[in-house]
N, C-alpha and C positions, 0 to 999 in steps of 0.2 A: 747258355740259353736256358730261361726255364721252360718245366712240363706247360703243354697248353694248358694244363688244369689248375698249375697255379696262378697264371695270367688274367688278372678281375681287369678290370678297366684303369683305377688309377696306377697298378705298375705296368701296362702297355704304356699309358702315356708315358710314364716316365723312362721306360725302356726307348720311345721314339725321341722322348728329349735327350738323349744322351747321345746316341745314335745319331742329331741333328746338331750336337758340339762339337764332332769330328768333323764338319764341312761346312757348316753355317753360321755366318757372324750376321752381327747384328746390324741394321742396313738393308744386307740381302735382300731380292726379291726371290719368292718362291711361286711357282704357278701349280694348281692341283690338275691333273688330268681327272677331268671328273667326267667318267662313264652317267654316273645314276645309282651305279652298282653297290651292294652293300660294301666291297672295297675300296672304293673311290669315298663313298658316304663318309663311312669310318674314319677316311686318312684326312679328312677336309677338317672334320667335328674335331681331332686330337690337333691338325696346326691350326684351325683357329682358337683354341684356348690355350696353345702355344705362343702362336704369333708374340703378344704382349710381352710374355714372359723373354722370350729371347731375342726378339726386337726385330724382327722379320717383317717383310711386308707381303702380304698373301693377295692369290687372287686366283680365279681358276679360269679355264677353258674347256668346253664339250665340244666333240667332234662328233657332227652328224652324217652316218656315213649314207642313210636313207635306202639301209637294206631295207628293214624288219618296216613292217608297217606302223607299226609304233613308235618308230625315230623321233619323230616331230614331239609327241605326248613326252617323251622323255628330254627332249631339248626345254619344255616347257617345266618339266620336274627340277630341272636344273636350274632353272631360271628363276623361278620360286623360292629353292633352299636358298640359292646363294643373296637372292635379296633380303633374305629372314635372316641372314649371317651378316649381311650388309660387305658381303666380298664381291669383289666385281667378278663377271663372269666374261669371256669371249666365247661365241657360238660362231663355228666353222661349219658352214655345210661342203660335202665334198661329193666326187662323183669315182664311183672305183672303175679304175682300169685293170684287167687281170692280162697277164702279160703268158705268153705260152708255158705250158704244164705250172703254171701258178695259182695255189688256192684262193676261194676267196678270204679264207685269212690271211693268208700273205699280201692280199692284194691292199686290205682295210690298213691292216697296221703299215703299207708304204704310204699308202695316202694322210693317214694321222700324221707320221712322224712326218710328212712335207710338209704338214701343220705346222708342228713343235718349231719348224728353221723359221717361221717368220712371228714367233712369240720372244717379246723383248722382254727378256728375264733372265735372271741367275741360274735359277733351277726348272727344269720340269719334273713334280715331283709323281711321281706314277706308284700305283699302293700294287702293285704284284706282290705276292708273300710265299710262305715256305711251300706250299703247295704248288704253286706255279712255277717256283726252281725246280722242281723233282720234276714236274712236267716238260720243262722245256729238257730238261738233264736228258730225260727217256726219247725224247724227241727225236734229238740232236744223236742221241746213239746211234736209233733206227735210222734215222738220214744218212749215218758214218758220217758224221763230223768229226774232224780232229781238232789237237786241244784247243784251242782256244772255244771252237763251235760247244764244246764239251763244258767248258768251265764256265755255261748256262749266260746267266746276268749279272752283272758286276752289279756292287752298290751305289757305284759315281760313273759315269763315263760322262767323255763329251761328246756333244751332238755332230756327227757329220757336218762340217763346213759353218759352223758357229761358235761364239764363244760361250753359249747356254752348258750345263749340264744335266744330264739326266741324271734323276735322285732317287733309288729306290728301297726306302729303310723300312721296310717292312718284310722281307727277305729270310728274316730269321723269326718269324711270327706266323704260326698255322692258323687256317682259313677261317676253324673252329673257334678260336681266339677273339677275332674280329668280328666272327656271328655272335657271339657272348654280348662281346663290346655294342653291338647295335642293339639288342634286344634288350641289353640294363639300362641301356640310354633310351627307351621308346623312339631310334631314330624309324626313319621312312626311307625307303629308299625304291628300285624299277628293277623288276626281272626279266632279263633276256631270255626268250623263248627258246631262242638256237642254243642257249648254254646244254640243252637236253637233246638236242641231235646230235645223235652220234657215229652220221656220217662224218664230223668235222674231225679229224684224228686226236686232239688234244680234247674233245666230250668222251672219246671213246677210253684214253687212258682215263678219263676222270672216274667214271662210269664204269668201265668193265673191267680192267687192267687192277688200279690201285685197290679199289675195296679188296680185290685179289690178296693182292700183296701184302694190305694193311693187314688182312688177317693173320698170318705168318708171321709177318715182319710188324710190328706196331709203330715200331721206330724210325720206319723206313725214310720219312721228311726230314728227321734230322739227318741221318745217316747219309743219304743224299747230298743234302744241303753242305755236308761234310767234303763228299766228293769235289762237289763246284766249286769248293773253296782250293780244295788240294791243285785240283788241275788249273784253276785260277792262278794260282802263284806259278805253276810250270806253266805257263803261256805267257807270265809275265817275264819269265826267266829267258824264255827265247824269242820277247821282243828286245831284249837288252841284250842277250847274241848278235841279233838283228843289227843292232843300233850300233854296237863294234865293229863289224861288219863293214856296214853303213859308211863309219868314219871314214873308210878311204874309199869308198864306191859309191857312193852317193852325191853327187855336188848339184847344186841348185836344180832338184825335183828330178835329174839324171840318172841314171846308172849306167855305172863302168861296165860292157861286156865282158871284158876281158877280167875284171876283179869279180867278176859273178862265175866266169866257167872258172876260176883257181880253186875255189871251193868244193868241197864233196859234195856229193848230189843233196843231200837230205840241208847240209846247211845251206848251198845254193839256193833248195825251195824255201827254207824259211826268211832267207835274205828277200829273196822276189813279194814273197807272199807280202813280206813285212811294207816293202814299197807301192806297191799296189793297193795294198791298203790306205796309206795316204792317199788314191785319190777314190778311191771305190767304198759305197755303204757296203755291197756284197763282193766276196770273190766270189772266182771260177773254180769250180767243182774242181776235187785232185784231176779228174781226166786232163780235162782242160791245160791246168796250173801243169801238168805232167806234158804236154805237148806242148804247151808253151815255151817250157824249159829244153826239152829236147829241140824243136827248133832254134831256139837260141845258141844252140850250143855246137850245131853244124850251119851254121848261116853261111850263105851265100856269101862269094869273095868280095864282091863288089859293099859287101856289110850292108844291106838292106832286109828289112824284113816289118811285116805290116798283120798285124792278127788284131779281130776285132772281137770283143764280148760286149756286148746287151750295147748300150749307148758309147763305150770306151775304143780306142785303140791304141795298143802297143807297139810301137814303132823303135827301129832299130839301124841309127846309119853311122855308119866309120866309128863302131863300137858306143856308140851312147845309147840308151836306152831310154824314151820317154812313152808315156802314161797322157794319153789326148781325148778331150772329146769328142766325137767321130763329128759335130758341127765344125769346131774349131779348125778340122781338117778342110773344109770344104771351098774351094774357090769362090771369094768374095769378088764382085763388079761394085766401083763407083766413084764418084766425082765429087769433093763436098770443098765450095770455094772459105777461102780466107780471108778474112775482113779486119787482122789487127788483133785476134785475142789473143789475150795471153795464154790460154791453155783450151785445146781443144778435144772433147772426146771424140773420139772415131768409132761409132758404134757396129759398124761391121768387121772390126779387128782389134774390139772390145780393149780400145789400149785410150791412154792419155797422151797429147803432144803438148811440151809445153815450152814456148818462147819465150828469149830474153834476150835484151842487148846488151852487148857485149863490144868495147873498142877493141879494133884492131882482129875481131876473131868473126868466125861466123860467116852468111852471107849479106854479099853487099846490096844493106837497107838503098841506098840509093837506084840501081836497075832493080827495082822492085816496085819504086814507085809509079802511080797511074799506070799498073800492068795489072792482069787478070790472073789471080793466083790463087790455085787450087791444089789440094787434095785427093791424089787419085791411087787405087789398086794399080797392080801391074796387070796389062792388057796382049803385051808381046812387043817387042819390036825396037822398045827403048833402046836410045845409045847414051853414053855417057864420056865423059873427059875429067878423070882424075888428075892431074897434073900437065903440065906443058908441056912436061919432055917427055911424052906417052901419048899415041893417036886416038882418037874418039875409039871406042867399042861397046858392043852391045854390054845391056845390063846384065844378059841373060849368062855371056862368058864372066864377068867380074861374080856373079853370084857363085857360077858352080867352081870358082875356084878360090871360096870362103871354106870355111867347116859349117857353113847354114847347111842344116838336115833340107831337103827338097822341100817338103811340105811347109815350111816357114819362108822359103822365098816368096810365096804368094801372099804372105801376113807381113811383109812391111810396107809404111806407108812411104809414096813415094810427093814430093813437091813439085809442082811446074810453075815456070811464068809466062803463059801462053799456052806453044805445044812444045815448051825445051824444059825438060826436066833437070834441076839444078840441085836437089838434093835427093838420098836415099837412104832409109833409114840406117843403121849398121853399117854403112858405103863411105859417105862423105858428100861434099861440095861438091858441083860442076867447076870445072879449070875457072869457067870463064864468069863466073859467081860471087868471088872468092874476094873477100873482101882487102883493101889494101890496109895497111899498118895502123895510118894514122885517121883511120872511119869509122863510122859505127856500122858492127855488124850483128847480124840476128843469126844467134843460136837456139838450134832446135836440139829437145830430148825427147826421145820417145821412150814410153813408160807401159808396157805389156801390161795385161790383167794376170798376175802370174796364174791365175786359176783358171785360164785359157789358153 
C-alpha cells in the first residue's frame, strides 16, 4: 500500500480499479451506499468514471435514518448529485428501534443493513477506509471480541440471508487520502453534526484516543490494518476447522450432540459458534455461548433442552441440535379449504404443498370427490388408520413415536374430507383413503421453507 502522501487522485482510482478486478466482472451490478458523506461522495465520483471502463452497472441508495434534523436536506443532496451523475438513486426512510443495552449506533447500522436484504444487486458497495478498520479493530478489542470480531471488516462478505455482497475496497486507503481526492475534484458533499460527539465511542477514538496515538505511532492505520488482516486469515482457518468438523456433525441445518461433546471444549465452541452463525447476524456473547455449551453438554436424559437469544432458539431433542426462530416455534391455528391446486402455500407454516396424480399411488381422487376438503393445523384429538392390520390411534401416539423433535409436530400440515383426516404430512394415508392399483391417485409433497 502506498504513503497517504503519495495517493493524488488518478492512482486511488487506479488503486480501486484494480481492487474492483478481483471481484467484479463486467455485467455486475454495484449499488453505492451513499451517506452524503465525503466517503460515500468520493466512492460514487471513482465508480462512476469506472463504471464504463469495467462494464458495471451502478447505482446508489441513501438511508434516512431521521435522527439529525437535517436527514431530509441530506436525502435531498443525494438526490441532486445522483441525478447530475445521471445514477439512479433508492431513498429508504427508516425508523430505529434500539433494543436493550444497544447504541444508537448499533441500532442505525441494524436498520440500514435491513435495507441492504431487500436491494437487488451484486454488490453493496460501502466506502469505510483504513481509518474506520483501526477503529472498528480498537472497538472490538475494548468489547473483547474474539477472532473473528477482531479481524474488523472483510473486503467482500455476503449479506446475511442474500445472495448480494458487501464490497468494501477502500480499506487500505486513509481518510486523508479521500479528503485530498474531494477537494482536487471541487466535489460537495453533507457533514454530520454527531461525527463531533463524542459521547458516541467510535468520535471519541476519533477525537481523543487516535491523534494520541498517531503522535507516537504515525503508522499506526497501517499497522492496524496489518493486524485485521493477520487475524482475518486466523478466523478463516477455524471456520475451515469448523467446516471438518461440520462434515460428520452437521446434516441438514442439524447438529450432532453427541459429535459436538467428542470434541475439546475450545474446538466444540468454535464448531457451535461456526453453526449458529449460519442462522444468526450476531452471536451470543462468550458468557452466553459458554452456557450454552455447558448445558448442552450435561442435558437432561430425556435429551431436551430449549435456550433462547434475542429473536432465536436452540433446541436440543434425542441428540439433534437445531437453531429456530422463536415465531416458527409458536402454535399455529387454522383451516384453509382445497379447491384443485396444484401447489398450495400455507402461510402459517411458511411451507409449500404440492399435488399431482399419480396411478395406482396416493390418495383416492375418487372419495374425494363433491366432499369438502381442507387444510388444517393439528388441534388435539385426531385419530388415524395406517394400514388394515393395525386399529385406528390417535395422531398424537404415531407422532411421539417418529424421531419428530416435539416442536415440529405442531408444523405439519394435516388433510381432511369432512371431519376424517386422511393424510399427514411425514405420516401417510388414512387405511381407508388409499387408493387401489388400477385408479388415479393424488400425491401430496410437502416442501418446508428450510429458513423456518
Amino acid at each position: 500500500m502506498e504513503s497517504s502522501n503519495s495517493i493524488n487522485p488518478k492512482n486511488l482510482i487506479e488503486l480501486l480499479q484494480r481492487h474492483l478486478h478481483s471481484s467484479v466482472t463486467p455485467g455486475d451490478s454495484l449499488t453505492v451506499a451513499l451517506s452524503g458523506g465525503v466517503d460515500s461522495i468520493v466512492l460514487l465520483d471513482m465508480l462512476a468514471r469506472l463504471s464504463s471502463v469495467i462494464g458495471f452497472h451502478l447505482s446508489a441508495i441513501h438511508v434516512n435514518h431521521g435522527i439529525s434534523r437535517n436527514a431530509d436536506q441530506w436525502s435531498h443532496f443525494c438526490q441532486g448529485l445522483c441525478e447530475a451523475f445521471a445514477i439512479p438513486l433508492s431513498i429508504f426512510r427508516v425508523q430505529i428501534h434500539k433494543k436493550n443495552q444497544q447504541s444508537l449506533e448499533a441500532a442505525a447500522r441494524d436498520a440500514r443493513y435491513q435495507v441492504f436484504t431487500r436491494v437487488d444487486t451484486d454488490y453493496i458497495v460501502l466506502a469505510q477506509h483504513q481509518d474506520d478498520q483501526a477503529e472498528t479493530l480498537l472497538l472490538q478489542m475494548l468489547r473483547g471480541a474474539g477472532v473473528k470480531g477482531l479481524s474488523a471488516m472483510p473486503p467482500v462478505r455476503l449479506l446475511t440471508g442474500t445472495s448480494t455482497k458487501l464490497l468494501r475496497p477502500l480499506l487500505n486507503v486513509p481518510r486523508t487520502a479521500l479528503l485530498y481526492y474531494a477537494q482536487a475534484g471541487n466535489l460537495s458533499w453533507v457533514d454530520d453534526e454527531s461525527n463531533t460527539n463524542t459521547d458516541f465511542d467510535r468520535n471519541y477514538l476519533r477525537h481523543q484516543v487516535f491523534p494520541v496515538i498517531e503522535a507516537r505511532y504515525p503508522a499506526y492505520r497501517k499497522t492496524l490494518t496489518r493486524v485485521c488482516h493477520h487475524l482475518g486469515e486466523a478466523a478463516q482457518l477455524l471456520d475451515e476447522l469448523a467446516q471438518a468438523d461440520g462434515e460428520q456433525a452437521i446434516h441438514h441445518d442439524t447438529l450432532s450432540l453427541e459429535k459436538l461433546c467428542s470434541l475439546n471444549p475450545a474446538r466444540a465452541k468454535n464448531l457451535l459458534r461456526y453453526f449458529l452463525a449460519q442462522k444468526m447476524c450476531y452471536l451470543p456473547s462468550t458468557a452466553k455461548l459458554n452456557e450454552l455449551l455447558r448445558q448442552l453438554s450435561v442435558i437432561t436424559p430425556d435429551n431436551r433442552l430449549s435456550f433462547k437469544f434475542e429473536n432465536l432458539e436452540i433446541r436440543c431433542f434425542r441428540g439433534v441440535i437445531e437453531c429456530l426462530t422463536i415465531k416458527s416455534t409458536a402454535k399455529k391455528q387454522f383451516v384453509i379449504p382445497w379447491q384443485g391446486e396444484k401447489q398450495l402455500y400455507i402461510e402459517p407454516l411458511q411451507g409449500m404443498l404440492i399435488f399431482t396424480n399419480q396411478p395406482g399411488t396416493g390418495i383416492d381422487l375418487q372419495k374425494l370427490s363433491q366432499q369438502n376438503i381442507t387444510i388444517r393445523s393439528r388441534s388435539g384429538g385426531e385419530r388415524f388408520q395406517l394400514d388394515a392390520a393395525r386399529p385406528q390411534r390417535s395422531l398424537k401416539k404415531i407422532l411421539q413415536e417418529t424421531a419428530l423433535p416435539p416442536w415440529k409436530r405442531d408444523t405439519l400440515p394435516l388433510l381432511f374430507c369432512a371431519d376424517t383426516l386422511i393424510w399427514a404430512a411425514g405420516i401417510g394415508i388414512n387405511y381407508h383413503f388409499q387408493v387401489p392399483p388400477d385408479a388415479l391417485g393424488l400425491e401430496i409433497t410437502w416442501l418446508p421453507d428450510p429458513l423456518h
